[in-house]
C-alpha positions in Angstrom: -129.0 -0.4 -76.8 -128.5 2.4 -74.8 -127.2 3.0 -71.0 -128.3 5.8 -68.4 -124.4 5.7 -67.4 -121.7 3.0 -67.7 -118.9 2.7 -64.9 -115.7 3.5 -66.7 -112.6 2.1 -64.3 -109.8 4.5 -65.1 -107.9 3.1 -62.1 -108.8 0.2 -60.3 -106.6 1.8 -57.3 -107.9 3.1 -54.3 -105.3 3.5 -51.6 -107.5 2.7 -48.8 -109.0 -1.1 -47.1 -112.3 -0.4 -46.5 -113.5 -3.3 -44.2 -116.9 -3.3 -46.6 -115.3 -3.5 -49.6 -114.0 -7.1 -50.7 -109.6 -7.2 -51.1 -109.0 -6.2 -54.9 -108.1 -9.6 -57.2 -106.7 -7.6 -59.9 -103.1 -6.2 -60.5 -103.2 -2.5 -59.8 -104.1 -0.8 -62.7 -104.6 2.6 -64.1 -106.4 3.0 -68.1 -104.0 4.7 -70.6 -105.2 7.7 -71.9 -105.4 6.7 -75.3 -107.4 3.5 -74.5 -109.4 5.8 -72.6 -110.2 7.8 -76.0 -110.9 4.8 -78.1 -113.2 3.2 -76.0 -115.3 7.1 -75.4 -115.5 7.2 -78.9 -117.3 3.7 -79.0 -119.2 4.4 -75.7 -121.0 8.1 -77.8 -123.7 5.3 -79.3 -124.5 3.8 -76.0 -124.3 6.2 -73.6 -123.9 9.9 -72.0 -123.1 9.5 -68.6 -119.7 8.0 -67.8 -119.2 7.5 -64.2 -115.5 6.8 -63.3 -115.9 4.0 -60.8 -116.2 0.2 -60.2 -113.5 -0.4 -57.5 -110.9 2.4 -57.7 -110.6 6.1 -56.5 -110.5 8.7 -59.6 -108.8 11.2 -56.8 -106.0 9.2 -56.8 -104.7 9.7 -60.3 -102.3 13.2 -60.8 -103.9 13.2 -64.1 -107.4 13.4 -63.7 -108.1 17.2 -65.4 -107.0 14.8 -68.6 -109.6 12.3 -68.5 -112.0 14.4 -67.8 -110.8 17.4 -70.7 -111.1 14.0 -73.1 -114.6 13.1 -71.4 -115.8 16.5 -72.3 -114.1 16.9 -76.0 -116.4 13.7 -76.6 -120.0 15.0 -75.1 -120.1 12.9 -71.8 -121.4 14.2 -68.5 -119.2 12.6 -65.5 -120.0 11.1 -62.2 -117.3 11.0 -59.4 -117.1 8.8 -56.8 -114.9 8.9 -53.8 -113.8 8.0 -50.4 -113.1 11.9 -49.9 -109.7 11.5 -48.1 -107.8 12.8 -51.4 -110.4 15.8 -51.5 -107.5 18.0 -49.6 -104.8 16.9 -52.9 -107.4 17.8 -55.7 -107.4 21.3 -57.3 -110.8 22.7 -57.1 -111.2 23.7 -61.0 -110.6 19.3 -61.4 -113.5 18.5 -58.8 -115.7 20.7 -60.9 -114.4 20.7 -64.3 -117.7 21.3 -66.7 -117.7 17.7 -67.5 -118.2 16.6 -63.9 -122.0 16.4 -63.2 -122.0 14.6 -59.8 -119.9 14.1 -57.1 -120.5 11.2 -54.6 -118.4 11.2 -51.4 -118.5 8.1 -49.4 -118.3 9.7 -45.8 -118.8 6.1 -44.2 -114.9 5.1 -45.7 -113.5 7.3 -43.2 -114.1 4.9 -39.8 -113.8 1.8 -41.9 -109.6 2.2 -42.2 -106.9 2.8 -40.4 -106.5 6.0 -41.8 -103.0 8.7 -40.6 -105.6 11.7 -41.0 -107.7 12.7 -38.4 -111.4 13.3 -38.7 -111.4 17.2 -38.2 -109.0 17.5 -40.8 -110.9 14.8 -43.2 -114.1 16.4 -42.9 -112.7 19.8 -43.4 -112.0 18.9 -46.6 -115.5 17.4 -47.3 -117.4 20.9 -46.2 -114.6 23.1 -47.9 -115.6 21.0 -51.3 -119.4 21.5 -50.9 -118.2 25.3 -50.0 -116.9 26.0 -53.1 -120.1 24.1 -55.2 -122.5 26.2 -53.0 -120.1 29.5 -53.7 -118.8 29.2 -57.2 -120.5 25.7 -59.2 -124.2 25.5 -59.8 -124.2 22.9 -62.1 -122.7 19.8 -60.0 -124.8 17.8 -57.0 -122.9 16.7 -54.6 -124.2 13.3 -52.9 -123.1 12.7 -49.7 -123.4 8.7 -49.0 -123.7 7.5 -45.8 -124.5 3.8 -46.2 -124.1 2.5 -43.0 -127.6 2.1 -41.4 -128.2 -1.6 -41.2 -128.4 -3.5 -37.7 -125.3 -5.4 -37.9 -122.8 -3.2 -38.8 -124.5 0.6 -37.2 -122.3 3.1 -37.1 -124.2 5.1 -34.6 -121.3 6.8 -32.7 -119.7 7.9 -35.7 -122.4 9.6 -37.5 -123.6 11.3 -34.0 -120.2 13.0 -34.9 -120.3 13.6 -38.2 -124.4 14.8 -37.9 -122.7 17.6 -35.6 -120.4 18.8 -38.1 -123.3 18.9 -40.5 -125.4 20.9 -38.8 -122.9 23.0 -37.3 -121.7 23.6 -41.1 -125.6 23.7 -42.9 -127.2 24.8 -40.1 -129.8 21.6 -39.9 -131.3 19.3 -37.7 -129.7 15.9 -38.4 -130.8 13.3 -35.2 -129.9 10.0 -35.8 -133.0 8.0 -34.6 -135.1 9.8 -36.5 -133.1 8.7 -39.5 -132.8 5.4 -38.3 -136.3 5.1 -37.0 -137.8 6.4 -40.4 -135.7 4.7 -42.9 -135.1 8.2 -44.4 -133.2 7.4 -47.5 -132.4 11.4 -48.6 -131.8 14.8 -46.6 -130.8 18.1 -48.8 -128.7 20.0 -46.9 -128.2 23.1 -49.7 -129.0 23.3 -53.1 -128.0 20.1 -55.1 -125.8 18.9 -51.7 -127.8 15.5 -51.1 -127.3 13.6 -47.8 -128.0 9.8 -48.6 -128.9 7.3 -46.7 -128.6 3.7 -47.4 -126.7 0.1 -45.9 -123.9 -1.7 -46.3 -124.3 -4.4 -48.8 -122.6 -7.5 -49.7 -120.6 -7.7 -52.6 -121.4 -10.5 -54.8 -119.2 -13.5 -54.4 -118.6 -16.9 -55.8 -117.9 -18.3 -52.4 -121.6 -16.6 -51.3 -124.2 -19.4 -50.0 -127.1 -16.4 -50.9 -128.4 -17.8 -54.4 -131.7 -16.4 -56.0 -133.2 -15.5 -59.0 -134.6 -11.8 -59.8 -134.1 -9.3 -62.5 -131.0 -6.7 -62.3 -130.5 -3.2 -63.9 -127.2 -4.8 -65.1 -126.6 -4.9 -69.3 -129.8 -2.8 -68.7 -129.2 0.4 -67.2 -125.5 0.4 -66.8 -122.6 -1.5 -67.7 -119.0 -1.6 -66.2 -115.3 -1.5 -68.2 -112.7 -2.1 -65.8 -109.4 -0.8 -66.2 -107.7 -3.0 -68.3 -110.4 -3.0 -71.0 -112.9 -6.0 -69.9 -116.0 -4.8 -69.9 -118.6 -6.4 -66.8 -122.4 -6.6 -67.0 -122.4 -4.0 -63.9 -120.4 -2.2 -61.5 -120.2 -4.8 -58.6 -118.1 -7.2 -60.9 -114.9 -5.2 -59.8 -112.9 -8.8 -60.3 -114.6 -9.0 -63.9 -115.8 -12.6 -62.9 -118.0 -12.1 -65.9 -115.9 -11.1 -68.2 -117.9 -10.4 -71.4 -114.9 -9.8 -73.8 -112.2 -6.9 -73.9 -112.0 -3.5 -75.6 -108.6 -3.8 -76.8 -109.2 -6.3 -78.6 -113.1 -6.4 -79.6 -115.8 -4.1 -80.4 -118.4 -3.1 -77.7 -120.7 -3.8 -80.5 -119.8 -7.6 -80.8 -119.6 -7.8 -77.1 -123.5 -6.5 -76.4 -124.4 -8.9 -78.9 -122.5 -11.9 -77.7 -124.4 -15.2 -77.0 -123.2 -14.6 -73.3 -124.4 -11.3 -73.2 -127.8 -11.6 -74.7 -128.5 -14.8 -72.2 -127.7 -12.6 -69.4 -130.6 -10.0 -70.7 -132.8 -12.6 -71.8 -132.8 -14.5 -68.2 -133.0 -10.4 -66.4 -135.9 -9.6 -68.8 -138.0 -13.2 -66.8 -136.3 -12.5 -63.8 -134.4 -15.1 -64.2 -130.0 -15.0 -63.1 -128.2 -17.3 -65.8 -124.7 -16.5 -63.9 -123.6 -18.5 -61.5 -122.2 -14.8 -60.3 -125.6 -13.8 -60.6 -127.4 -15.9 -59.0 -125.3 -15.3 -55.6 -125.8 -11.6 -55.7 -128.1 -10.4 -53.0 -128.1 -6.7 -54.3 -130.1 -7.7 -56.9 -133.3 -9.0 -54.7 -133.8 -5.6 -53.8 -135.2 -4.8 -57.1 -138.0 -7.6 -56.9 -140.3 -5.2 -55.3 -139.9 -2.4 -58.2 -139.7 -5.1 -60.2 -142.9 -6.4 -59.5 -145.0 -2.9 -59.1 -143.3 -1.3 -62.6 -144.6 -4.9 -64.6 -148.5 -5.0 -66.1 
C-alpha cells in the first residue's frame, strides 16, 4: 500500500476561529518529537510526501526547523499549510528548509476572524514570503488558496481587495467576475506561485442530514495521523471520529490491515461509504464525476 502524501498532525493548534472550520473536539495537542520519529520511520514504506496538516497550524510551533530537519534526515518531501498570519514570526530559512516542497497559504482565513492585525500588514507578510521564493528558492510552489467562491458564503468585497494587492504586487490582471463567471480553478502569478480557486466546503459531521454513497481518495491516496498518534482514513476527520487504531501503541501495518480498515477500502473500491462518518460527507460526491470518467 502506498500513499501520494499522508497528513501528519504535529499540532492540532491553530490559534485562530475560522468561521469555516468546525470548533476543535480534541485537547490541544502538539506531537513529541520523538513520536514524531517513530512514526516517519514507519511512514518510509508507505509514503514520501508528509504534509503537516489535518486541523492545526505548523507556523505555530517555535520548533518547527526540528520537525522538518527529522522529516528530511528520513527522505520525505513536506507540504505546509497555513492561515499565513504567523508568516511575519517564521524565519525564512524554516519556510523553505530543503524538505519543504509546497507551501499552501489560506488567504480566505484572514476575513473569517476577528483577527488584532490589519490586512496591510497580513498581506505584507504573504507577498514578502513569495518574494523571497521568487528571489532565493526555486524548488518550493507556493499555492495561494482562495476557497471562497460559492454563492452562499462570496467573499466578493474582500478579494476585490486582495486582487489589487496582487496585481499591484505581480503585475496581473486578476477581475473577479471573470473568475467567478468562468469557474477558473488556477491562476500562476510567477513561477511555481499558484493562485487557487475553489469553495467553501462542509466539514463532515455526525449531526449532517447530507448522506450518500460514492467512492473517496481516503485509505487511498492519503491518510491522516492526528496529533496524539490516531491515525484517520483522511484529513477531514480532524476529531478522529474514525479512529482506526493508534501509533503509540500499534503498528501502521496492523492498522492498514485491520477489518475496519479494509471494509472502508472495500466499500470506496464499489463506491460504496461503510462509515456512518462517511456516508454524511458531502466532499466526497464531488469525486463521482472523475469517478465515473477514470472507470472502464
Amino acid at each position: 500500500m502506498h500513499f501520494n502524501r499522508v497528513n501528519i498532525e504535529i499540532t492540532n493548534i491553530c490559534g485562530l476561529a475560522c468561521s469555516f472550520c468546525p470548533p476543535k473536539v480534541n485537547a490541544s495537542k502538539t506531537m513529541p518529537l520523538d513520536l514524531f520519529e517513530k512514526i516517519l520511520i514507519q511512514l518510509r514504506h508507505y509514503t514520501k510526501v508528509l504534509a503537516f496538516h489535518v486541523m492545526g497550524d505548523p507556523l505555530t510551533l517555535s520548533n518547527l526547523q526540528d520537525y522538518l530537519d527529522i522529516a528530511d534526515r528520513y527522505g520525505f518531501e513536506v507540504e505546509l499549510t497555513t492561515s499565513g498570519y504567523y508568516l511575519g514570526r517564521i524565519k525564512v530559512k524554516t519556510l523553505f528548509h530543503k524538505a519543504v516542497r509546497q507551501l499552501n497559504i489560506s488567504l480566505n482565513s484572514y476575513n473569517k476572524n476577528s483577527l488584532n492585525m490589519p490586512f496591510s500588514e497580513y498581506i505584507k507578510n504573504v507577498l514578502d514570503t513569495c518574494l523571497h521564493k521568487i528571489k532565493d528558492y526555486p524548488k518550493p510552489f507556493i499555492n495561494l488558496r482562495l476557497w471562497n467562491l460559492d454563492d452562499k458564503q462570496s467573499e466578493a468585497e474582500y478579494n476585490e481587495l486582495l486582487f489589487e494587492r496582487l496585481n499591484s504586487f505581480f503585475n496581473t490582471e486578476l477581475e473577479t467576475k471573470e473568475i467567478y463567471k468562468d469557474k477558473i480553478k488556477s491562476i500562476r502569478l510567477a513561477p511555481k506561485v499558484l493562485l487557487n480557486f475553489d469553495s467553501y466546503f462542509e466539514w463532515p459531521s455526525l449531526n449532517s442530514s447530507h448522506e450518500s454513497d460514492a467512492t473517496c481518495y481516503g485509505l487511498k491516496s492519503h491518510i491522516g495521523i492526528l496529533a496524539n498518534a490516531t491515525v484517520v482514513p483522511c484529513c477531514l476527520d480532524g476529531d478522529g471520529v474514525i479512529a482506526l487504531g493508534n501509533l503509540n501503541d500499534e503498528t501502521l501495518e496492523d492498522i492498514l490491515n485491520s477489518k475496519r480498515a479494509q471494509e472502508m477500502i472495500e466499500g470506496f473500491r464499489n463506491s460504496k461509504a461503510v462509515e456512518e462518518l462517511c456516508k454524511k460527507c458531502s466532499y466526497k460526491d464531488k469525486f463521482k464525476k472523475t469517478y465515473q470518467v477514470l472507470s472502464p
